[in-house]
C-alpha positions in Angstrom: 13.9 4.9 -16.3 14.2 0.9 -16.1 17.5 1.1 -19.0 19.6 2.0 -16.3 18.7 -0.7 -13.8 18.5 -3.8 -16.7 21.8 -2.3 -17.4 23.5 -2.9 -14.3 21.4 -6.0 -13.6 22.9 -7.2 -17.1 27.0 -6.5 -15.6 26.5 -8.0 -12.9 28.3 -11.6 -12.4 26.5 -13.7 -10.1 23.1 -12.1 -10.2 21.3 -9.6 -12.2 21.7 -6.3 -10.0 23.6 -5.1 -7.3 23.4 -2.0 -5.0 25.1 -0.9 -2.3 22.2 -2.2 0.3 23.4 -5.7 -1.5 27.0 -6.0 -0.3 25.9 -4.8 3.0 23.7 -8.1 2.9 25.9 -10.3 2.6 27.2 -10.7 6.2 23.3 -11.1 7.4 20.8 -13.3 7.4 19.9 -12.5 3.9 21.9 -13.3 0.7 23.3 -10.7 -1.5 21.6 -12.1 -4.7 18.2 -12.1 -2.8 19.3 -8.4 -1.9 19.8 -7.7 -5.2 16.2 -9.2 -6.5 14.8 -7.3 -4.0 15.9 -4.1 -4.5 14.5 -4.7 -8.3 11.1 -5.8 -7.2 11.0 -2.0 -4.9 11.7 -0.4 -7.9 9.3 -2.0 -10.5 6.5 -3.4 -8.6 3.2 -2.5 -10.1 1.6 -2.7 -6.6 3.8 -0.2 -4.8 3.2 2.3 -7.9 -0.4 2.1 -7.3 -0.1 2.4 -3.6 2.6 5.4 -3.8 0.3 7.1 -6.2 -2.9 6.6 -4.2 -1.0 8.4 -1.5 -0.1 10.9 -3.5 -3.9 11.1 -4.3 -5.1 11.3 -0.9 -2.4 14.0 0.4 -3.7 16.5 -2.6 -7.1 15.8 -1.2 -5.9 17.0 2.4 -4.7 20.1 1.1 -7.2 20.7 -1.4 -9.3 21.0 2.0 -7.5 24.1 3.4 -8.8 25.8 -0.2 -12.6 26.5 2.2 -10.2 29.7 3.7 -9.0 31.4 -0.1 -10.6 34.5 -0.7 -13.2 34.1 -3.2 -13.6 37.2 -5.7 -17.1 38.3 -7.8 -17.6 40.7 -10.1 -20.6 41.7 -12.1 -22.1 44.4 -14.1 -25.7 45.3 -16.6 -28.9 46.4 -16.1 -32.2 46.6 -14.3 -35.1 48.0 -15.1 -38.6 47.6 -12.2 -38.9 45.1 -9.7 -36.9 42.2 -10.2 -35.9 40.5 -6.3 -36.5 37.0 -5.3 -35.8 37.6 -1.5 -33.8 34.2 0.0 -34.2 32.5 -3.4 -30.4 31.1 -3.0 -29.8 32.8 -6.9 -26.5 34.6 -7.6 -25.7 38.2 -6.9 -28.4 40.5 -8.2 -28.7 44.0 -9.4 -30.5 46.7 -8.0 -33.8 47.9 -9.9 -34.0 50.6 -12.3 -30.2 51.3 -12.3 -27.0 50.1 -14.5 -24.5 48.5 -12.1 -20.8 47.6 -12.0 -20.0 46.2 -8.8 -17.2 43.7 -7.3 -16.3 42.3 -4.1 -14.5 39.7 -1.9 -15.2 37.4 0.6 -13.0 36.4 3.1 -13.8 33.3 5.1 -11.9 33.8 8.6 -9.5 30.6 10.7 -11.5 32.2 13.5 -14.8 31.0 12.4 -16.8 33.7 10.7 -16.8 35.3 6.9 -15.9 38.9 6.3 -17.0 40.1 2.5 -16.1 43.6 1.5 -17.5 45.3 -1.5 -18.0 48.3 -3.9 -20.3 49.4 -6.6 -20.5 52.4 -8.9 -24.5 52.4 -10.2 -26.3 54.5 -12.9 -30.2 55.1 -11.6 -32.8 55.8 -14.2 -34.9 58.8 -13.6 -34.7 58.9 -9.4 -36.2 61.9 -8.1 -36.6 63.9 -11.1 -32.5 63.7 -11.6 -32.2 61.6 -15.0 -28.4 60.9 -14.7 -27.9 60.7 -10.6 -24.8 57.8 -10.0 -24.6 56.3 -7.1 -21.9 55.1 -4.8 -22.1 52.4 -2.4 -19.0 50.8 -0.5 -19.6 48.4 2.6 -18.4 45.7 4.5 -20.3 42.4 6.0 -19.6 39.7 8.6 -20.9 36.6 9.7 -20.6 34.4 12.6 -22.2 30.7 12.7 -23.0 30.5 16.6 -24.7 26.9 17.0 -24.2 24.3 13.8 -20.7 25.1 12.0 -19.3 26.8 15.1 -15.9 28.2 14.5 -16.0 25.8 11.1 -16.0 22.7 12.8 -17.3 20.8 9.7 -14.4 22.1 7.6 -11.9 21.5 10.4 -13.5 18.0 11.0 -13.3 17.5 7.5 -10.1 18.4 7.1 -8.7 15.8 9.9 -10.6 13.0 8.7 -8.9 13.8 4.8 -5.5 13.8 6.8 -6.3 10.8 8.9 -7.0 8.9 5.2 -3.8 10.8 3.9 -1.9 8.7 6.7 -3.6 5.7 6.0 -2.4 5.4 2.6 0.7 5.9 3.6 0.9 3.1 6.2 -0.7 1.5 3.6 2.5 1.9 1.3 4.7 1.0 4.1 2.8 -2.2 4.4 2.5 -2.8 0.7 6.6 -2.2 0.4 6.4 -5.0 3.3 4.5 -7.4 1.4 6.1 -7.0 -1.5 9.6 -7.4 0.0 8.3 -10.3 1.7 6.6 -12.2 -1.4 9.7 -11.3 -3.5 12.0 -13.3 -0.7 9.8 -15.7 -0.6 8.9 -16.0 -4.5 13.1 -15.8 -4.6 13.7 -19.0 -2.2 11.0 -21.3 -3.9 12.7 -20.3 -7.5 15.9 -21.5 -5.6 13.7 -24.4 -4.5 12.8 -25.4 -7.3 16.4 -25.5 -9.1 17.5 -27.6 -6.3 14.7 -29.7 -6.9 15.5 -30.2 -10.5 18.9 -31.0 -9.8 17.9 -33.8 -7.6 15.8 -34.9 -10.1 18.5 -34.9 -12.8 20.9 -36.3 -10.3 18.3 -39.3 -9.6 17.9 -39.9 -13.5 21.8 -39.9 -13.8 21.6 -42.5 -10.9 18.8 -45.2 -12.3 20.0 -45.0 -15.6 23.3 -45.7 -14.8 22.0 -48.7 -12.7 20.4 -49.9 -15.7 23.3 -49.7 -17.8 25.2 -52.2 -15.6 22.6 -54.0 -15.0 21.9 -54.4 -19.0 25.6 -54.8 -19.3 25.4 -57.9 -16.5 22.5 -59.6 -18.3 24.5 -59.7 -21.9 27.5 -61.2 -20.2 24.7 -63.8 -18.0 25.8 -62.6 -15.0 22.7 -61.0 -13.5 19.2 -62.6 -14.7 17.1 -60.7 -17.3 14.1 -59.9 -14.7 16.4 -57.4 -12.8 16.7 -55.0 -15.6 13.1 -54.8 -15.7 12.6 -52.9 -12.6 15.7 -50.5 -13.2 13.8 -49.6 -17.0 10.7 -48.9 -14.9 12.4 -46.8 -12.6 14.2 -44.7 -15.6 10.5 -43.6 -17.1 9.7 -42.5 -13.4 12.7 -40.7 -13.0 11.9 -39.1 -16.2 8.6 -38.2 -15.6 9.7 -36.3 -12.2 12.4 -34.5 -14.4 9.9 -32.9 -16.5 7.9 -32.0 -13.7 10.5 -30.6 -12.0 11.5 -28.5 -14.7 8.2 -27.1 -15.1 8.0 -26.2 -11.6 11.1 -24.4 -12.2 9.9 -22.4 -15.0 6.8 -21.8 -13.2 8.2 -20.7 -9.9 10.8 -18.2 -12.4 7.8 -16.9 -13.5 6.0 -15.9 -10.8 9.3 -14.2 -9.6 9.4 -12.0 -12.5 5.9 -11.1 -12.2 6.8 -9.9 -8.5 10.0 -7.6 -10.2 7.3 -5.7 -12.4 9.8 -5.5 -15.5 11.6 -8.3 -17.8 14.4 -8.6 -16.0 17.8 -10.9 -17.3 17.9 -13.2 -14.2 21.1 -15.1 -13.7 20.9 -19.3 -13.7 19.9 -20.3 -10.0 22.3 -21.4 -7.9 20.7 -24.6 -5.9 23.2 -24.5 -2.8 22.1 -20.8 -2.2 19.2 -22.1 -0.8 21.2 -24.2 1.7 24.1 -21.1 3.2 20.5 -19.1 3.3 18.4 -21.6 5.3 21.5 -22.3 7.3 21.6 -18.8 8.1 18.4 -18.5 9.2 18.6 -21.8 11.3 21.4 -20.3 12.8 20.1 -16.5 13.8 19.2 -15.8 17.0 15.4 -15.1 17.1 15.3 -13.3 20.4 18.0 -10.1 18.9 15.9 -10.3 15.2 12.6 -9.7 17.0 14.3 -6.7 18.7 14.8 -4.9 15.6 10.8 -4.9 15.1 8.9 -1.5 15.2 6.1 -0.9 18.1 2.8 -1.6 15.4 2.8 -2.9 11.9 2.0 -0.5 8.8 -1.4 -2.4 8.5 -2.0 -1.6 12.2 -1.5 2.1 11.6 -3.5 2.4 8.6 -6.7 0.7 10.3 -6.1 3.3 13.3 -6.1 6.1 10.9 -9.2 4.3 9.2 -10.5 4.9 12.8 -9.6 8.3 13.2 -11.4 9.2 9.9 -14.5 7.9 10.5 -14.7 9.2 14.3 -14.3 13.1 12.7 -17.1 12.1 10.1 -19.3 10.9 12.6 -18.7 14.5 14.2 -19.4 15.9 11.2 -22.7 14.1 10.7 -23.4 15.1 14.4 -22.9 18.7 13.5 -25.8 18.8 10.7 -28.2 17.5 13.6 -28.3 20.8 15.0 -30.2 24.3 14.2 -28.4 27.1 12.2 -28.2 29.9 13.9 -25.8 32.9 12.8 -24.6 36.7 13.6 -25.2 39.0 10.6 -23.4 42.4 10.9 -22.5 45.1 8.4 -21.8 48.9 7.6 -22.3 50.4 4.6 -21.3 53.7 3.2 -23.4 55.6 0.0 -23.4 58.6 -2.2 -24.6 60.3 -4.9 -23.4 62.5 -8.1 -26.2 64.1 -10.1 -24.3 64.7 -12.9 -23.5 60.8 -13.4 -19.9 61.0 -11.7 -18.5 59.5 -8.7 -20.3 60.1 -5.4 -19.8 62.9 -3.3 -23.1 64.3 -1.6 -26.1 63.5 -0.4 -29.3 63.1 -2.5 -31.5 60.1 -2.2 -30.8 60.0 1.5 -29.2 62.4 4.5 -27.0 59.7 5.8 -23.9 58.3 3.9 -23.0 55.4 6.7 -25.2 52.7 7.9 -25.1 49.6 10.1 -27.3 46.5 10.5 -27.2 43.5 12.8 -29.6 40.3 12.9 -29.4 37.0 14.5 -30.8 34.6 11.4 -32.0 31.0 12.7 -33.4 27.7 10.2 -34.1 24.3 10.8 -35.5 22.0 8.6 -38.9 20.8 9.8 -37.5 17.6 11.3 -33.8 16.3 10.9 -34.9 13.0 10.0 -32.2 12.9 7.6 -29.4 14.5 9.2 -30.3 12.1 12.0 -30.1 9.3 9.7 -26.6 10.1 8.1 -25.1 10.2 11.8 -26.7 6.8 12.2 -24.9 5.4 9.5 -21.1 7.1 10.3 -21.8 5.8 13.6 -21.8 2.2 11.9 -19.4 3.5 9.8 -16.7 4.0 12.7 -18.0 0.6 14.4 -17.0 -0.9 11.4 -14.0 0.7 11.5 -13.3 -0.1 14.9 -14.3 -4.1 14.4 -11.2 -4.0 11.7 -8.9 -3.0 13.6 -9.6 -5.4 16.0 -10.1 -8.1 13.5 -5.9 -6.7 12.1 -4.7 -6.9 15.8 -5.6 -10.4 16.0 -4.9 -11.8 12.8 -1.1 -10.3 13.3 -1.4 -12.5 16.3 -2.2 -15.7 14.5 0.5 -14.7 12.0 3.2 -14.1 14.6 2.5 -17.4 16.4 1.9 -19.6 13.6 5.7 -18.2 11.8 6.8 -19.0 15.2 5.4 -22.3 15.1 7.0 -23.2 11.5 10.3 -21.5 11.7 11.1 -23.9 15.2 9.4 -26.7 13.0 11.4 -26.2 10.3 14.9 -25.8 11.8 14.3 -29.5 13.7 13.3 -30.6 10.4 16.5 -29.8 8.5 18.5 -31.6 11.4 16.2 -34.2 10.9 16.6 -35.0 7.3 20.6 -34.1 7.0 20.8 -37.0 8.9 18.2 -38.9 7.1 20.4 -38.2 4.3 23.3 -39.1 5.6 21.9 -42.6 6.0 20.5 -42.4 3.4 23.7 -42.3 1.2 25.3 -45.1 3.4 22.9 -47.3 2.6 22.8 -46.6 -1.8 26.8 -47.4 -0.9 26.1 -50.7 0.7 23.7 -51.4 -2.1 25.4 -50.7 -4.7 28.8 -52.9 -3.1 26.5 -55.9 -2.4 25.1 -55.7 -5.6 28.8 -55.4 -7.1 29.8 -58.8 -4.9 26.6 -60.8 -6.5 25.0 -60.6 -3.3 22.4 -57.8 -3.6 19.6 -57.1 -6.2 19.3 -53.9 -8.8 15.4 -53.9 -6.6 17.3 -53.0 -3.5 19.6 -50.4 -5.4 17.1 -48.9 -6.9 15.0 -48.5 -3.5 18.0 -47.0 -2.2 18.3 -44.7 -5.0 14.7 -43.5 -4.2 15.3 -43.2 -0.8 18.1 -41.3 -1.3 16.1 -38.9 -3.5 13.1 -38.8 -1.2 15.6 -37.8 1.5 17.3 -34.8 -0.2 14.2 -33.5 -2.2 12.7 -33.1 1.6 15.4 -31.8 3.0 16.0 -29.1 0.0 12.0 -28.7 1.1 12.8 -28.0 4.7 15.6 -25.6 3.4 13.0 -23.7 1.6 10.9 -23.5 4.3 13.2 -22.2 6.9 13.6 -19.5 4.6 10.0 -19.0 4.3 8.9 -19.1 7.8 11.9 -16.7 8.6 10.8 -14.7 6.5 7.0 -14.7 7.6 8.6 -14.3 11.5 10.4 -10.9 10.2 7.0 -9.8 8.6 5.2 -11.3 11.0 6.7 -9.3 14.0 7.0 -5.8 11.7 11.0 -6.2 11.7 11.3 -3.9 7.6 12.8 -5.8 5.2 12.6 -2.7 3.4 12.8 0.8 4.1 9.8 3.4 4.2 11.6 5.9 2.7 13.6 4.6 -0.5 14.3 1.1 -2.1 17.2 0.0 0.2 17.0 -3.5 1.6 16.6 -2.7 5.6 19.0 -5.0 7.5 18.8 -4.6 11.0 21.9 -4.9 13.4 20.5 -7.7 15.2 21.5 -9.7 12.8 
């Protein structure tokens, strides 16, 4: 039910939703309003239904495998009349000549590796032996035991692993969806943060020119300032204006794409521009060395590919099993009499034995197993293939570890870099805008100030956002959760 959560994303003050896994967030690395978002995007995500119910999918499959060991029941009953057998035609259950026949039985297929049927059948024989309403009664019991292919089941208990092993996968494969998910919803979270920043350094920059060129109209009326410099300064107010409109759009863009990561309409609170400065200062500011700590031994995407492996090494054993001859035990003791007067039996009449046992050792082969030989060819390609991905995971985790390494340390000297670069940066608009005040200066110089100024805080809000970002990325990166694998509570390690 999504009423609920709107509901108490709707109450909320600051941000839409919050949950207990919020508040805890809020003395670590990552924000309580980001918590919050989060903890929506776990719950609605389209992608994390698909992968949950895929699971769900795969796990039925598993145990729709151990179904091979129920008890299978037949029944039948009618009429024969003269020759009617088609001896290892692979047809259903037939009836014995010249007789009406109700018969039933049950076949038990054993964990040991063999099949033990059992059945009974009360039959009506048309004129045997001069007697025109003898019945007959025939009870028995049958085994069989594969001794070369199918050994002890193998292909069914092959099978079975291999439809575990893919069961396992898909769950690692939620796992690493809820990962991804958590980690494009941060992400989507900070650039929608971006992007308000950005917008109000925009408006903030607008503000700035066209206050400029209100003095500076104000100093040509009263002949102070020569017409020319108001020329630059009107310039400057239609480029200001176009980078406000592109900034907003940017910022309804980037809110967009955050909603599409929640999976529901959600009512998002107004972005707060300086949250993106506490967060990346929080993330400048963690120690790497005790997050990376917190990271588990392989990454969900790891484990699924080595379940991926697992699965097609038992189907490659399955395939290897076909490329052998059948060869079987057949065993069974039956038990038979006879009524003449149509009734149950209870003597001897068509034969002076009532119990009888058999035994046979039945082989096939097909004439070549050019087939069978095939199919193991291609799981064996099958399992290299398997094999090659993993590999190919292992060392694109690699790249993705060193290069978030790379772009977190990057980042951080960048947002020392351009504080200061701002810091000048405002200095300088103040000694502009005093010289300019004193007669000595020109609006030109003010307004390159003004645009310095702006340069210098739109690239630091940028370094800001990407602190967060590759942070972010290490976390992922390194297989630290953001989220937990078993509901939709934000995981914050103690590390932090």
């Amino acid at each position: 039910m999504r009423f609920p959560i709107i509901a108490g994303l709707i109450l909320s003050g600051v941000l839409p939703f919050y949950g207990a896994s919020a508040h805890a967030a809020e003395s670590a690395w990552l924000p309580a309003e980001a918590a919050a978002v989060l903890s929506v995007a776990l719950t609605n995500n389209p992608a994390l239904a698909a992968a949950r119910s895929a699971w769900t999918a795969e796990t039925q499959r598993a145990v729709a495998f151990d179904g091979f060991y129920q008890p299978r029941v037949l029944a039948a009953a009618g009429a024969n009349r003269g020759p009617a057998e088609a001896p290892e035609s692979g047809l259903p259950l037939r009836l014995p000549g010249d007789a009406a026949s109700a018969q039933a039985g049950v076949l038990f297929p054993l964990r040991v590796g063999a099949r033990l049927g059992a059945g009974v059948a009360q039959r009506y024989l048309y004129e045997t032996d001069g007697f025109e309403d003898q019945a007959q009664s025939v009870a028995g019991l049958r085994l069989e035991v594969p001794l070369w292919r199918d050994r002890g089941f193998r292909t069914q208990r092959l099978g079975q692993a291999a439809a575990e092993a893919v069961a396992e996968g898909t769950r690692e494969a939620l796992a690493g969806a809820r990962q991804n998910v958590a980690r494009d919803t941060l992400v989507a979270f900070a650039n929608w943060l971006y992007a308000a920043a950005d917008l109000r350094e925009a408006e903030q920059a607008a503000e700035r020119v066209e206050s400029l060129r209100s003095e500076t109209a104000a100093r040509v009326e009263l002949r102070a300032t020569p017409e020319y410099q108001l020329f630059p300064a009107q310039m400057e107010v239609a480029f200001r204006q176009d980078e406000l409109r592109q900034a907003q759009a940017l910022r309804s863009s980037a809110r967009h794409a955050l909603e599409a990561l929640l999976g529901a309409p959600t009512p998002l609170a107004e972005a707060d521009p300086a949250l993106l400065r506490r967060w990346a200062e929080r993330c400048a500011t963690a120690e790497v060395a005790q997050v990376l700590g917190a990271a588990v031994a392989t990454r969900p995407e790891m484990r699924q590919a080595q379940r991926v492996c697992e699965a097609a090494d038992r189907l490659t054993d399955v395939a290897r099993e076909q490329v052998r001859s059948d060869l079987s035990l057949a065993a069974g003791a039956g038990y038979q009499t006879e009524n003449e007067d149509g009734g149950f039996g209870n003597e001897n009449i068509v034969d002076d034995r009532r119990a009888g046992v058999e035994a046979a050792l039945v082989w096939s082969r097909p004439f070549t197993f050019d087939a069978e030989a095939a199919s193991l060819r291609a799981r064996d390609a099958d399992a290299e293939v398997a094999r090659a991905e993993l590999r190919r995971i292992g060392l694109l985790i690699g790249l993705e570890r060193a290069q978030a390494e790379t772009a977190l340390a990057a980042a951080r000297d960048r947002l020392g870099y351009l504080d200061r670069a701002v810091l000048e940066a405002r200095r300088t608009l103040t000694a502009e805008e005093d010289r300019l005040r004193l007669g000595e200066g020109r609006s030109r110089n003010v307004l390159d100030a003004q645009k310095d100024l702006t340069t210098a805080e739109r690239l630091a809000n940028l370094a800001a956002f990407e602190t967060v970002r590759a942070f972010a990325q290490l976390l992922h990166a390194t297989g630290v959760p953001l989220a937990s694998e078993e509901n939709n509570d934000v995981h914050l390690s103690p590390a932090f």
